[in-house]
N, C-alpha and C positions, 0 to 999 in steps of 0.2 A: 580368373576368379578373384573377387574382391575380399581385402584382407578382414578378418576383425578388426574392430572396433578397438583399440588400446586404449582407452580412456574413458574418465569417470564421468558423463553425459552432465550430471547435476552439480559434478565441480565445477566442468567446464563453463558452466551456465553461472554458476556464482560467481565467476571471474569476471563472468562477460555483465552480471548485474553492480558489479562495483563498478566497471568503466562509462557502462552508461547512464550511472545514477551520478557518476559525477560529472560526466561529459557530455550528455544526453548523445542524442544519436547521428546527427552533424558535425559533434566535436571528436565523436572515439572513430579513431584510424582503425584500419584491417591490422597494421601491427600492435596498436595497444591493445588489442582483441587477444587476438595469439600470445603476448606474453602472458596478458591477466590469464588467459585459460590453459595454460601450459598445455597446447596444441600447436602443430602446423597449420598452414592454410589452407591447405588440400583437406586436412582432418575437419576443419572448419567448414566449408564447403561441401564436404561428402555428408557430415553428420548435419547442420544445418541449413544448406541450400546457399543462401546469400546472406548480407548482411540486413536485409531489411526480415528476413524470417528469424534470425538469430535474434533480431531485436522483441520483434514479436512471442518468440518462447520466453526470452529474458522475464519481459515485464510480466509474461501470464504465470511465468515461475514464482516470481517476486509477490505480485498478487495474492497466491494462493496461500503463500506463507503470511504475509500482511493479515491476509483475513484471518488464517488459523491462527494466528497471536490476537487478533481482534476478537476471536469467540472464545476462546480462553480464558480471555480478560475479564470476556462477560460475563461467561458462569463459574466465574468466582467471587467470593464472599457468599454472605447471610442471607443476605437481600439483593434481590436486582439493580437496585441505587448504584450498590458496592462493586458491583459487576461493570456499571456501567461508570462509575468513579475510575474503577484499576483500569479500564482502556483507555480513558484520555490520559492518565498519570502516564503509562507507558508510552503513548503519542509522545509525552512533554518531554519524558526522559528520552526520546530517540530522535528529535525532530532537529537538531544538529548533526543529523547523517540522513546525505542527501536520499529523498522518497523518489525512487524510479515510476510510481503510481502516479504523484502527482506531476514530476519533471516530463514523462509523457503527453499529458496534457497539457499541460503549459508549450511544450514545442510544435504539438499536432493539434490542438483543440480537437476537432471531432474531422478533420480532414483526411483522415485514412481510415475506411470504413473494418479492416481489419481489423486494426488499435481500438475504434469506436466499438465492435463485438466484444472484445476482450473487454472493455471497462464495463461495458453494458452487463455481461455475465458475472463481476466478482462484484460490481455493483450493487445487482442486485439478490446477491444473494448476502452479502453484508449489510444490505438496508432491511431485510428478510429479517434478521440476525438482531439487528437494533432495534425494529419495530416489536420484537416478539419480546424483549426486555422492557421495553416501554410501557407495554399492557401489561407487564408481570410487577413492575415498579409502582405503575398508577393503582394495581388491586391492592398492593402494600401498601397504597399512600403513602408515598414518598416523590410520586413525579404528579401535579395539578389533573385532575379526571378529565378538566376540560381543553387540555389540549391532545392534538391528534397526535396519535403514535405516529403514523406514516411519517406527517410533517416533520416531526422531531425527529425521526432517521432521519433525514434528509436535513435536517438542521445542524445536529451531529456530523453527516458523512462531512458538511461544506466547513466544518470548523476545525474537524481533523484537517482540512487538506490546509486551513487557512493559519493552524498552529505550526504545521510542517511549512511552510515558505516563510513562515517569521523565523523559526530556528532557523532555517537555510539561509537567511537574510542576517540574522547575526542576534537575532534577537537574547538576550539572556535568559538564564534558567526561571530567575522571579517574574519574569514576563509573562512568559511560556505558563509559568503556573497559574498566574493572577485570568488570564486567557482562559484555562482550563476551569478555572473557579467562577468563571460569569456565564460559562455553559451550565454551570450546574449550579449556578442559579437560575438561568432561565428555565429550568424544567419545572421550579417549586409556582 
């Protein structure tokens, strides 16, 4: 008979998202795994299969939190503007801690059609999430009527990722702002 489970599934997992956001998924060993998640191997194994499904929960864990800080962001403040102002501010302020979203991509491109599901789903349901701010901003006049909400999600999703590999690169804080400040100028 197989024991219970002794451990916290979603610690586990947040261990295992620190090692591979700073190691990606060729650099983190089966032992940095286990220390970060304060598990055995066997526990690792029985509860996640291998290391390439561990990785896979990782990121869709990571993900899901990413984006629930991303709609958050959104619907907050006055105006839609403001919503979509506090999410790139909060990009800028975290983009010096490595994005396991973007460092997946950057290692896999679109070569494992699993990774490729997982980004396609939290994709689009954050570009969902951005486009529905954009026609909420443009009825407010605050974002130009004649550009496309879709595109502008899609303008946005590529400059979060592109402000998160300059903080990762070393970029400084007035950088990372000045960056955030030419996104939103191109919306006016």
């Amino acid at each position: 008979m197989a024991r219970p489970r002794e451990f916290d599934t979603d610690a586990a997992l947040d261990g295992a998202i620190t090692v591979f956001s700073e190691h990606g998924y060729e650099g983190s060993s089966a032992q940095m795994l286990v220390d970060a998640m304060g598990i055995g191997r066997q526990s690792l194994y029985a509860a996640f299969g291998d290391k390439w499904q561990l990785y896979c929960a990782a990121v869709r864990r990571y993900g899901m939190g990413e984006c629930a800080a991303h709609f958050e962001a959104l619907r907050s403040g006055a105006r839609a503007i403001d919503g979509i102002g506090a999410m790139l501010r909060r990009v800028v302020e975290t983009a010096a801690t490595p994005c396991l979203g973007v460092g997946s991509t950057c290692e896999f491109g679109a070569s494992r059609p699993d990774l490729v599901d997982i980004h396609a789903a939290l994709g689009r349901t954050l570009h969902m999430a951005i486009a529905s701010r954009m026609r909420d901003a443009q009825r407010e006049g605050d974002v130009a009527a004649s550009l496309d909400p879709e595109a502008l999600a899609q303008f946005l999703i590529a400059n979060i990722a592109g402000i998160r590999v300059a903080g990762r690169g070393g970029a400084d804080r007035s950088t990372l702002a000045a960056l955030q400040e030419m996104v939103m100028r191109a919306l006016r």
